[in-house]
C-alpha positions in Angstrom: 2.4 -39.2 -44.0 -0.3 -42.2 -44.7 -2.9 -39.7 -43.5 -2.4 -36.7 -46.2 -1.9 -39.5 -48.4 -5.6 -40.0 -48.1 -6.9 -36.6 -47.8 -7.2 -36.1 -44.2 -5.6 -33.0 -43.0 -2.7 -33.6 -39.7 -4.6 -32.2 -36.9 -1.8 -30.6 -34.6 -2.8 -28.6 -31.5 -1.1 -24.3 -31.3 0.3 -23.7 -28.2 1.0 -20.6 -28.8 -2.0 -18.6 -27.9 -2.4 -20.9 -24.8 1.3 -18.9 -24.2 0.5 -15.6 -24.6 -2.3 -15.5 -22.1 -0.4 -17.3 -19.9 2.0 -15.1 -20.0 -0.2 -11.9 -19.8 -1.6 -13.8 -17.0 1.6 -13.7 -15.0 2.0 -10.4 -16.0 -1.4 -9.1 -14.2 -1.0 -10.9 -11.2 2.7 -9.3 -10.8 1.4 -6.0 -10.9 -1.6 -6.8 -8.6 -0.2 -8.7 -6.2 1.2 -5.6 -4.1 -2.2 -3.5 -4.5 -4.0 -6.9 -3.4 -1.4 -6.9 0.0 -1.6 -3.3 1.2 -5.2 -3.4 0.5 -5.0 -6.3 3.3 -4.4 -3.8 6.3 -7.9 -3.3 7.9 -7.5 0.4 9.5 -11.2 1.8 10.2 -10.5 5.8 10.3 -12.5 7.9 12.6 -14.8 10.7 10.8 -14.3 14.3 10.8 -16.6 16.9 9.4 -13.3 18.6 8.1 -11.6 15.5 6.4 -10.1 16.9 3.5 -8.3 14.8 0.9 -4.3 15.2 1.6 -2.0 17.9 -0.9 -0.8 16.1 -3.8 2.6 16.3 -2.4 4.8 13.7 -2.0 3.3 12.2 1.5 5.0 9.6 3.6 1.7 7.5 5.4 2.2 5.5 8.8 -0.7 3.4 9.5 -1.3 1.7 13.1 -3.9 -1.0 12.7 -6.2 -2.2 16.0 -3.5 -4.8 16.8 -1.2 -2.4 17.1 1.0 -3.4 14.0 2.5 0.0 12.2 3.1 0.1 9.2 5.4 2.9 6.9 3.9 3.2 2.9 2.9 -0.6 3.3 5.8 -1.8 5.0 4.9 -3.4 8.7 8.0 -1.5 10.9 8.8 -3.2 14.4 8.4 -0.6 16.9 11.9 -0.6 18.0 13.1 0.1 14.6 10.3 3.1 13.9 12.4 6.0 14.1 14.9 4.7 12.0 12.5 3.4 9.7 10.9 6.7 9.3 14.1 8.8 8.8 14.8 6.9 6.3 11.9 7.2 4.3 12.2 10.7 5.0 15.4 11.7 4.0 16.6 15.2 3.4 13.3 15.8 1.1 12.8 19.7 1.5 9.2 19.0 1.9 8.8 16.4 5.0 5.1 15.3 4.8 3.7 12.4 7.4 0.0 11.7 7.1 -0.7 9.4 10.3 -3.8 7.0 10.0 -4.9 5.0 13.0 -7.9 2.7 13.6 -10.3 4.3 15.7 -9.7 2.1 18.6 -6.0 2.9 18.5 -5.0 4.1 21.9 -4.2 7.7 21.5 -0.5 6.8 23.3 0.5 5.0 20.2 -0.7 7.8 17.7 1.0 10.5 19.5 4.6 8.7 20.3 4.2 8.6 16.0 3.6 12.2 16.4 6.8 12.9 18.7 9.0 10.9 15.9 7.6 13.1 13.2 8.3 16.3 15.4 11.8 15.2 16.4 12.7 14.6 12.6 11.2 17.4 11.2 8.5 17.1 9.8 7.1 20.3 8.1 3.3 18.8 7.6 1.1 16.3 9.9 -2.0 14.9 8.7 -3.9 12.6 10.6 -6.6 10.7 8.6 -9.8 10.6 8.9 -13.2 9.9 6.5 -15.6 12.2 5.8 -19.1 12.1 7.3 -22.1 10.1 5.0 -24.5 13.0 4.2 
């Protein structure tokens, strides 16, 4: 009160802008955080003067890194629980879609017992990706 008495203005910090990008803050890490983890899973596909972009259809994707850790739309999946894991994701969709995408040093034993799950489940389309040459 002495202070206005004598003119000066009460200097008094806002907080609430310091809030608001805070909280937007927050906000833009929650919805980057699970792009930031997938993209976290080094797979180096092999080329293929054919590789043509996948159907816009509803697509489960199993990826098998070089150490041999597979992984369902993101999730790592012990191999024990694989099958399971994939029937589940699945379901009783009328269109059963698998895209496969292994690292290039992948033993091919690993890619094809994927390839007997899908084929003992069902699965109407198999895609196995691959990159398209540099030109």
């Amino acid at each position: 009160m002495h202070a206005r008495k004598l003119g000066r203005p009460i200097v008094e910090m806002n907080l609430i802008p310091l809030i608001d990008v805070s909280l937007i803050l927050v906000i833009i890490f929650m919805v980057l955080t699970p792009v930031l983890i997938q993209s976290q899973i080094t797979v180096k596909l092999p080329e293929s003067a054919s590789g043509a972009p996948p159907p816009a259809e509803t697509t489960v994707e199993v990826q098998i890194s070089r150490e041999g850790v597979v992984t369902i739309d993101g999730r790592p999946v012990p191999a024990a629980r694989l099958e399971k894991e994939l029937a589940a994701r699945l379901g009783s969709a009328a269109k059963r879609n698998l895209l496969v995408q292994a690292d290039k040093t992948v033993p091919i034993e690993r890619i094809v017992r994927v390839l007997d799950i899908a084929k003992r489940l069902g699965v109407g389309k198999l895609g196995i990706g691959v990159i398209a040459p540099a030109r």
